[in-house]
C-alpha positions in Angstrom: -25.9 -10.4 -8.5 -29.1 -8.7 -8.5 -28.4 -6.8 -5.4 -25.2 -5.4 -7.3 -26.7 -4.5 -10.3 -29.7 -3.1 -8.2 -27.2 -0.9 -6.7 -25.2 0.0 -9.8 -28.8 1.1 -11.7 -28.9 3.3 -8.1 -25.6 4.9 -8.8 -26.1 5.7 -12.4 -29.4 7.2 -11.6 -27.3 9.2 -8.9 -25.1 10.5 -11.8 -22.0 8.3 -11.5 -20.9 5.7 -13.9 -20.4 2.0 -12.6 -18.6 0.5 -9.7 -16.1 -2.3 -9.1 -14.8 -4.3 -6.4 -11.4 -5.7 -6.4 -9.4 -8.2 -4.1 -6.1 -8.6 -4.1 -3.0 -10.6 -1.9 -0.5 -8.3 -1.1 2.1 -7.4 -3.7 -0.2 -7.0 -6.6 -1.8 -4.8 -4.0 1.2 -2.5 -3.8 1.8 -2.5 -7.6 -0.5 -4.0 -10.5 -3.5 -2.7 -8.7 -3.0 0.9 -7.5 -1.2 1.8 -11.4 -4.4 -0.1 -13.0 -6.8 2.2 -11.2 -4.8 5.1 -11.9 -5.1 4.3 -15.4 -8.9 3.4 -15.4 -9.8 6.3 -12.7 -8.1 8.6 -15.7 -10.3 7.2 -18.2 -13.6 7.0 -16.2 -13.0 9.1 -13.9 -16.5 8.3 -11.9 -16.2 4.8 -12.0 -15.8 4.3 -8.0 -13.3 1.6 -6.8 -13.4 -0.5 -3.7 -9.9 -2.7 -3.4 -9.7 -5.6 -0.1 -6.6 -6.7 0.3 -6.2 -10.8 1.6 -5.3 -13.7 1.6 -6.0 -15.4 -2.0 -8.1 -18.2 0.0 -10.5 -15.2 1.4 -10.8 -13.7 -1.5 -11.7 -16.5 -3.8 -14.6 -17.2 -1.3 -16.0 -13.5 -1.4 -15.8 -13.6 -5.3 -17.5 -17.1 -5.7 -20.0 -15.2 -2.7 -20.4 -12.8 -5.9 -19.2 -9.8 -3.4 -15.6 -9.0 -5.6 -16.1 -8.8 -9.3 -12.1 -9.6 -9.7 -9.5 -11.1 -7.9 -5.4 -10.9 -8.2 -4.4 -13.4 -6.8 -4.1 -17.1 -6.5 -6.7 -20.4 -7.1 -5.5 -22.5 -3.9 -8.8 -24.7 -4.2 -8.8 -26.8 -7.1 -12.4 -27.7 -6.4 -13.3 -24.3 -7.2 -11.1 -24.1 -10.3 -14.4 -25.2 -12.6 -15.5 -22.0 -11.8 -13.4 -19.5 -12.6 -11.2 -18.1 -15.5 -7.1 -17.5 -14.1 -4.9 -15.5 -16.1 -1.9 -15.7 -15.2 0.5 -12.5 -14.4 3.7 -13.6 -12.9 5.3 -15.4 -10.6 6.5 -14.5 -7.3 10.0 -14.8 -6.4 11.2 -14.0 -3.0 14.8 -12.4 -2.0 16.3 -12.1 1.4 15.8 -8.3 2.9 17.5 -6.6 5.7 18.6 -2.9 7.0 21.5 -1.0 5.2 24.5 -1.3 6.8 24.0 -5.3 8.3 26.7 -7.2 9.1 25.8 -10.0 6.4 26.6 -7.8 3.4 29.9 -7.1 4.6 30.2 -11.0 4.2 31.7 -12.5 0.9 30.1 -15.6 1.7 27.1 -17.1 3.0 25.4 -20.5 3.9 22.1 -21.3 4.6 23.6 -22.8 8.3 24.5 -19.3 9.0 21.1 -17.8 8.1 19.2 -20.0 9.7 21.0 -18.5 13.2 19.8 -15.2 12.3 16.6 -13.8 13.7 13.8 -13.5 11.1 10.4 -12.0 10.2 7.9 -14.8 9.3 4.7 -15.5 8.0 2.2 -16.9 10.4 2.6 -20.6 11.1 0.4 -22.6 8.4 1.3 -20.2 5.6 2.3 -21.0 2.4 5.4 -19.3 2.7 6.3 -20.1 6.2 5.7 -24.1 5.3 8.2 -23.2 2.1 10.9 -21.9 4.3 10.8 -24.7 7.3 10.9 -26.9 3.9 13.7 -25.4 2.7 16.0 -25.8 6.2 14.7 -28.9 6.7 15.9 -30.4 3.5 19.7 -29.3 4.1 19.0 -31.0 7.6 18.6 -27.1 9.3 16.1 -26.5 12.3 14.5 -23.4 10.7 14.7 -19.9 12.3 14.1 -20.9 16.2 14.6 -16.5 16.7 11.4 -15.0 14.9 8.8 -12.6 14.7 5.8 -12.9 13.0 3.8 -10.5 10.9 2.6 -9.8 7.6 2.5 -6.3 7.8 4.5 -4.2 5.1 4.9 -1.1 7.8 5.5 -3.1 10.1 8.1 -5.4 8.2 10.2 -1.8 7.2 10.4 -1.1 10.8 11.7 -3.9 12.4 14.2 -4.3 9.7 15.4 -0.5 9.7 15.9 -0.7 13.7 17.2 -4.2 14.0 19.6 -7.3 12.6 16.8 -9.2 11.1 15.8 -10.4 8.3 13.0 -11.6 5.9 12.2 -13.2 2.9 9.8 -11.3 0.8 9.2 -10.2 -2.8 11.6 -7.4 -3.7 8.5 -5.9 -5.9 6.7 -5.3 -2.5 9.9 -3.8 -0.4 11.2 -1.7 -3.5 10.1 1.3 -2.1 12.6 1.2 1.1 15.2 -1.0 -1.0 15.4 2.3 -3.3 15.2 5.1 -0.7 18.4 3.3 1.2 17.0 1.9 4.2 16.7 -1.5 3.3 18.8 -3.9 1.1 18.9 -7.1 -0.4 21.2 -9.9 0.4 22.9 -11.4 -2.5 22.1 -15.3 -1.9 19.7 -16.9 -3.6 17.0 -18.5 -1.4 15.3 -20.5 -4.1 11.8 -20.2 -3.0 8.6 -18.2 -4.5 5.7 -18.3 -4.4 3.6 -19.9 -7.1 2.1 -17.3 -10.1 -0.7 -15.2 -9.1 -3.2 -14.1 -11.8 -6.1 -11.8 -12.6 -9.5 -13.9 -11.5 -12.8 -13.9 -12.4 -16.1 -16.0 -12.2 -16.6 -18.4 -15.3 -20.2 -17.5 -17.0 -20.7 -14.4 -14.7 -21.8 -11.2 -16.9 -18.8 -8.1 -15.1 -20.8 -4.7 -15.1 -19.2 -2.2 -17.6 -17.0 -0.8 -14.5 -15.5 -3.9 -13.6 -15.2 -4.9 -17.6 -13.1 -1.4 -17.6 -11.0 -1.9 -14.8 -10.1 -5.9 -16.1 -9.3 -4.1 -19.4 -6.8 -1.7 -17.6 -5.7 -4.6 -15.3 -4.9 -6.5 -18.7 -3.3 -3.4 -20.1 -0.6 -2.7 -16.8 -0.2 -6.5 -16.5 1.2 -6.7 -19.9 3.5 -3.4 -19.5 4.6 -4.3 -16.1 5.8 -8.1 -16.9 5.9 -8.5 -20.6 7.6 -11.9 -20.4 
C-alpha cells in the first residue's frame, strides 16, 4: 500500500490524476469492464487503467497481495471471505453454442444422450465448469463428452466453432459478438448449468485511491444499467 500510493503521489506530480488496477474473470472482462472504463476514462480522462484478466482464484490472491485495487469476479475461498466486501452483479448462466448452419438446429428435438456424442470445447479438467458438466452427464447416467478439446480462449473458441461441428457451453453474454454477426448460434435446449454470481470485490478496511474509488463508482453505475434485476 505504501508502494502504491508512493507511486500514485509520483504520477500526480508527473501531471496525471490517479491510477487503478482491475482484475477480472472472463465475461465481465468482455462487457462490465471495458463499458465502465469508457465511462470513467470519459470523465477522468487521465486516470490510467491497468485490467488482468483470470481466474477469480488468482485474482483474489493478487488483491488480498494489495496488487489489484478491485476485482469482478468470484470469492471461491470462504477463508478469505472476512476480508473482503462482494457485491454481487449477476449470475452466470451458460447456453450451448455452435456454427450457423449445424446439423443440431435442423433438429426439432434433442436429448442430452445425443449431446453428449457430439465433440465439445471444454474447460480444463479441475474447473468449475468442466466438474459442472461431467456432473451433469453423470447424473442422467451419461459418460461426458469422451470427443473434446480444451481451451479457454474466446478467439480461439469462435474458430473452432465457425470451422467445425462442435460445440460448447458458454455464457451467451461473452459469445454475443459472433452469435450477432451470424457466425455462431445458440442451441435451443436448456443445459441447466451456470456458473455461480460474480460480483465487484474489494478489500474490507483498505482506503481505494480516488482513481480506483472513480472507477468502482462507474463499475456501480454500468452494473446497475447493464442488469437492473
Amino acid at each position: 500500500e505504501m508502494d502504491a500510493a508512493h507511486q500514485e503521489v509520483i504520477e500526480l506530480l508527473a501531471g496525471s490524476r490517479g491510477r487503478v488496477n482491475v482484475g477480472s474473470v472472463l465475461t465481465p472482462a468482455t462487457s462490465l469492464v471495458p463499458e465502465a472504463v469508457t465511462l470513467l476514462k470519459s470523465r477522468h480522462a487521465r486516470v490510467h487503467v491497468a485490467i488482468t484478466v483470470e481466474s477469480s482464484k488468482v485474482l483474489i490472491e493478487r488483491l488480498r497481495g494489495g496488487e489489484l485495487d478491485i476485482v469482478v469476479g468470484r470469492i471461491l475461498d470462504t477463508t478469505a471471505a472476512s476480508e473482503l466486501h462482494f457485491e454481487p452483479v449477476t449470475a452466470e448462466p451458460h447456453a450451448l453454442i455452435i456454427r450457423a448452419g449445424h446439423p443440431l438446429l435442423r433438429q426439432s428435438t434433442l436429448s442430452l444422450a445425443e449431446l453428449a456424442r457430439q465433440s465439445w470445447i471444454m474447460p480444463a479438467a479441475g474447473s468449475i465448469l468442466r466438474d459442472r458438466l461431467s456432473a451433469l452427464f453423470l447424473s442422467k447416467g451419461l459418460e461426458p463428452p469422451t470427443e473434446t478439446v480444451e481451451t479457454s480462449s474466446v478467439p480461439v473458441i469462435a474458430n473452432l466453432l465457425s470451422g467445425s461441428d462442435m460445440i460448447v457451453a458458454m455464457p451467451r453474454e461473452l459469445m454475443q459478438p459472433y452469435i450477432a454477426s451470424g457466425l455462431l448460434a445458440v442451441v435451443p435446449f436448456d443445459l441447466g448449468v451456470s456458473m455461480d454470481m460474480y460480483g465487484v470485490i474489494t478489500r474490507r478496511g483498505h482506503q481505494l485511491s480516488p482513481g480506483a474509488e472513480a472507477m468502482l463508482a462507474t463499475l456501480r453505475e454500468v452494473a446497475a444499467l447493464r442488469y437492473p434485476s
